[in-house]
Backbone as a chain_set.jsonl record, in Angstrom:
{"seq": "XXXXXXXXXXXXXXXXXXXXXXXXXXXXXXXXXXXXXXXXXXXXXXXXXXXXXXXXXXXXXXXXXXX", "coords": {"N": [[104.6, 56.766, 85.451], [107.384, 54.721, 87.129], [109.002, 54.337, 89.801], [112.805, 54.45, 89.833], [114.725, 51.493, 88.97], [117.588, 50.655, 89.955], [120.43, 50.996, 91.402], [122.265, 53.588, 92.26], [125.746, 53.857, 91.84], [127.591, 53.055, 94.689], [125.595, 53.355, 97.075], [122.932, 51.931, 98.427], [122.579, 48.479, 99.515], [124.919, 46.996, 101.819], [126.235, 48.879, 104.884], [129.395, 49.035, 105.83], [130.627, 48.763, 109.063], [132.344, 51.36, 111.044], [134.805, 50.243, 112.367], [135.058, 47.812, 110.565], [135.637, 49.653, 108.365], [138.395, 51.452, 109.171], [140.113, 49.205, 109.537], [139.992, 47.65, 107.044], [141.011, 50.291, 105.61], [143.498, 50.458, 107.114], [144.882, 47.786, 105.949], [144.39, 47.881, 103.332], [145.843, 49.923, 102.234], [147.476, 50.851, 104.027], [146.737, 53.086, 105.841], [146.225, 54.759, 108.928], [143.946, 54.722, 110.97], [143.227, 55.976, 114.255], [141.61, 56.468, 117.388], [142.74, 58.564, 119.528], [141.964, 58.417, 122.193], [141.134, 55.5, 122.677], [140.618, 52.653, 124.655], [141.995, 50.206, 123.823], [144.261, 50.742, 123.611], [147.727, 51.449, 125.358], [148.554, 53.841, 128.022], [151.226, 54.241, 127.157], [151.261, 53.808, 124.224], [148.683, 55.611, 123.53], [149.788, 58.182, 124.374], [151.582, 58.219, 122.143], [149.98, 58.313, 119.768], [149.046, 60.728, 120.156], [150.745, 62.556, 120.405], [152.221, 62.0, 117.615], [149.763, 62.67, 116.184], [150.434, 65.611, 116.795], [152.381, 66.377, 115.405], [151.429, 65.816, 112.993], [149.138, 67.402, 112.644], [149.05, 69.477, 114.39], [147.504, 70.978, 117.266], [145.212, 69.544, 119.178], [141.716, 70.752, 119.66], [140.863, 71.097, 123.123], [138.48, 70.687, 124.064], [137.065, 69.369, 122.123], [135.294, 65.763, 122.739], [135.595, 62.58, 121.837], [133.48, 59.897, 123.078]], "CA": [[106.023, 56.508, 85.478], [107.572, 54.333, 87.783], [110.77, 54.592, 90.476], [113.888, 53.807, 89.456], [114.922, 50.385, 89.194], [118.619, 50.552, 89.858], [120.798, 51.856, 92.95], [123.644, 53.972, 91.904], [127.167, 53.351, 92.442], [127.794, 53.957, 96.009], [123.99, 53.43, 97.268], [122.209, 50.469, 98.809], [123.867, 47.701, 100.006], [124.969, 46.82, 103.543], [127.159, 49.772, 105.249], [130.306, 48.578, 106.795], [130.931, 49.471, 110.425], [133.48, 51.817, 110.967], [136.086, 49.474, 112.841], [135.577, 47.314, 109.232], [136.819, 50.671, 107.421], [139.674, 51.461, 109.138], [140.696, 48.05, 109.241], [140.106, 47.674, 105.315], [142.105, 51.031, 105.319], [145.256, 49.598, 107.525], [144.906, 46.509, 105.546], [144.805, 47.761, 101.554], [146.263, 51.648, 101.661], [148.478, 51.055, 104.853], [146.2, 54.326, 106.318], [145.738, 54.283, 110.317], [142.833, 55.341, 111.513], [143.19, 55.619, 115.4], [141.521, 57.44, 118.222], [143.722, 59.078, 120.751], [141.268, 57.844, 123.333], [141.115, 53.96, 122.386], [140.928, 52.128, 125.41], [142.672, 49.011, 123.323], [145.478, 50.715, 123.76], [147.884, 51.656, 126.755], [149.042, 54.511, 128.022], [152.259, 55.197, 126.341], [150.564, 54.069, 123.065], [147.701, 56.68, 123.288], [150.591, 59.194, 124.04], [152.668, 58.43, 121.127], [148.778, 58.708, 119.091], [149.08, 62.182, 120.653], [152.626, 63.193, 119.56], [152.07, 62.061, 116.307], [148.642, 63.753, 115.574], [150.437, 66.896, 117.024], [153.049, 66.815, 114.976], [151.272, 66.126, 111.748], [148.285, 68.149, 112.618], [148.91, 70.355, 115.137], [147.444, 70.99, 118.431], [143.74, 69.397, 119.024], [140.852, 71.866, 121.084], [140.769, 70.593, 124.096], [137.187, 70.571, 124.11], [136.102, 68.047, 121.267], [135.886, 64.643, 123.05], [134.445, 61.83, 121.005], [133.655, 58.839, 123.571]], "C": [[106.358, 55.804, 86.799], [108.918, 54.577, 88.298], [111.442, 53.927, 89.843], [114.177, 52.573, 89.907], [116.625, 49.6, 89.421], [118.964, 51.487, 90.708], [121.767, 52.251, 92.002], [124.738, 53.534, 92.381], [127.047, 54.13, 93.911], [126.584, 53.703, 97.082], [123.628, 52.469, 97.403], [123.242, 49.89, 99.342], [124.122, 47.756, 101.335], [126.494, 48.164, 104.308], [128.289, 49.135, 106.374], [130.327, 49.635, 108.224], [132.408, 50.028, 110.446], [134.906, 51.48, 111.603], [136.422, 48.769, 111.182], [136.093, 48.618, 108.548], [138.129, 50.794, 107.736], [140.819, 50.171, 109.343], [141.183, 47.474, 107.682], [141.244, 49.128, 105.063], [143.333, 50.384, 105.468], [145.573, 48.729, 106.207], [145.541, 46.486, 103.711], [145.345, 48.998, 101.47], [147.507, 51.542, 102.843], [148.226, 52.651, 105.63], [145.944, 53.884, 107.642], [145.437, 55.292, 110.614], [142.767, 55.154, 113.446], [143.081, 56.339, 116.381], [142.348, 57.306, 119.727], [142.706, 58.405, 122.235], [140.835, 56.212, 123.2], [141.481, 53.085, 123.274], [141.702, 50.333, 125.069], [144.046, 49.208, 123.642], [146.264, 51.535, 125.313], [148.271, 53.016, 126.742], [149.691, 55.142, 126.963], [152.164, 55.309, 124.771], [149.866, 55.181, 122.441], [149.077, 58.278, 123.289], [151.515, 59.494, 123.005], [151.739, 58.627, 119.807], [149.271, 60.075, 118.929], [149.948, 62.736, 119.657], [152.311, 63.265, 118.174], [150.839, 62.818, 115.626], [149.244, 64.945, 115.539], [151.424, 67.464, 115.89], [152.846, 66.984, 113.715], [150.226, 67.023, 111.302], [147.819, 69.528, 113.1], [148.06, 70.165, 116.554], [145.705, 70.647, 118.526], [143.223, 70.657, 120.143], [140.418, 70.852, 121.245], [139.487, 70.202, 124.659], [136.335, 69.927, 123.511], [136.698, 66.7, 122.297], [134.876, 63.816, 122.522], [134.608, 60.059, 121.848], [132.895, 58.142, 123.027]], "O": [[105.667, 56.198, 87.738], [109.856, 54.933, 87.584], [111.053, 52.916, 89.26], [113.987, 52.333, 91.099], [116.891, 48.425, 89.171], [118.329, 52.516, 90.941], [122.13, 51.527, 91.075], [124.728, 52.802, 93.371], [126.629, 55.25, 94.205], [126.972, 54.015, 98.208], [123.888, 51.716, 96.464], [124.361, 50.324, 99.614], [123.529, 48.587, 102.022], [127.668, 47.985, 103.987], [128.017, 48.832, 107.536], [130.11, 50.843, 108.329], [133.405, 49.435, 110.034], [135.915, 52.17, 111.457], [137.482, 48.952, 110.582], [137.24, 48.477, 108.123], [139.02, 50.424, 106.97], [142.047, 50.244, 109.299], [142.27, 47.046, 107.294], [142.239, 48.962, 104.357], [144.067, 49.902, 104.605], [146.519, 49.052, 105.489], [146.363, 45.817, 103.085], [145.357, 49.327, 100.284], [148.532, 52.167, 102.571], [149.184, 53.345, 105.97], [145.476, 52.752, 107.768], [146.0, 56.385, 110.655], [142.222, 54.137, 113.875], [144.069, 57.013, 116.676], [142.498, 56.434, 120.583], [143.295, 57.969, 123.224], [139.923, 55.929, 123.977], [142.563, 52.536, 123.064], [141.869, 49.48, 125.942], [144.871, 48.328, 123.888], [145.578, 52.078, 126.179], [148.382, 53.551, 125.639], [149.319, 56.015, 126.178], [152.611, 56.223, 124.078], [150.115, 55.68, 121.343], [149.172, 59.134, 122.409], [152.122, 60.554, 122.85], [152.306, 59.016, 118.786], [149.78, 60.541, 117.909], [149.84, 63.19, 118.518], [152.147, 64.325, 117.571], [150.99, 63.497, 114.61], [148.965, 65.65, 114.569], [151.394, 68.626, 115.483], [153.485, 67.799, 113.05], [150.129, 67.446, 110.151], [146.953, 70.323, 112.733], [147.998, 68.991, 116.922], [144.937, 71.439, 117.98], [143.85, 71.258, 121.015], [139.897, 69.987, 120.54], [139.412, 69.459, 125.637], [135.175, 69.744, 123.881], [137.871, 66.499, 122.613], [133.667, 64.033, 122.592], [135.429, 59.209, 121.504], [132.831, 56.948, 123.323]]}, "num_chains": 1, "name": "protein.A"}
């Protein structure tokens, strides 16, 4: 018997980088994907990130940091 000759849905294929996802998100769902630490953005930007995570998520631990 031989391997399968067919990738499933989902499987193979070239994996987008995760700036192309949340860009394809923004772009076709109007979803923003955006880390509170994103040196693209300034200050009062990253603080209004903040606010808004807090308010729709609640309060992050202070101890995950994803540089």
């Amino acid at each position: 018997m031989t391997g399968m000759r067919f990738t499933p849905k989902g499987y193979g294929g070239r994996r987008r980088d995760p700036q192309q996802v949340k860009r394809d998100g923004w772009q076709e769902q109007g979803v923003l994907a955006v880390s509170v630490d994103d040196d693209r953005l300034t200050w009062p930007e990253r603080e209004l990130v903040r606010q808004l995570g807090e308010r729709l998520y609640g309060q992050r631990d202070r101890e995950v940091r994803h540089d």
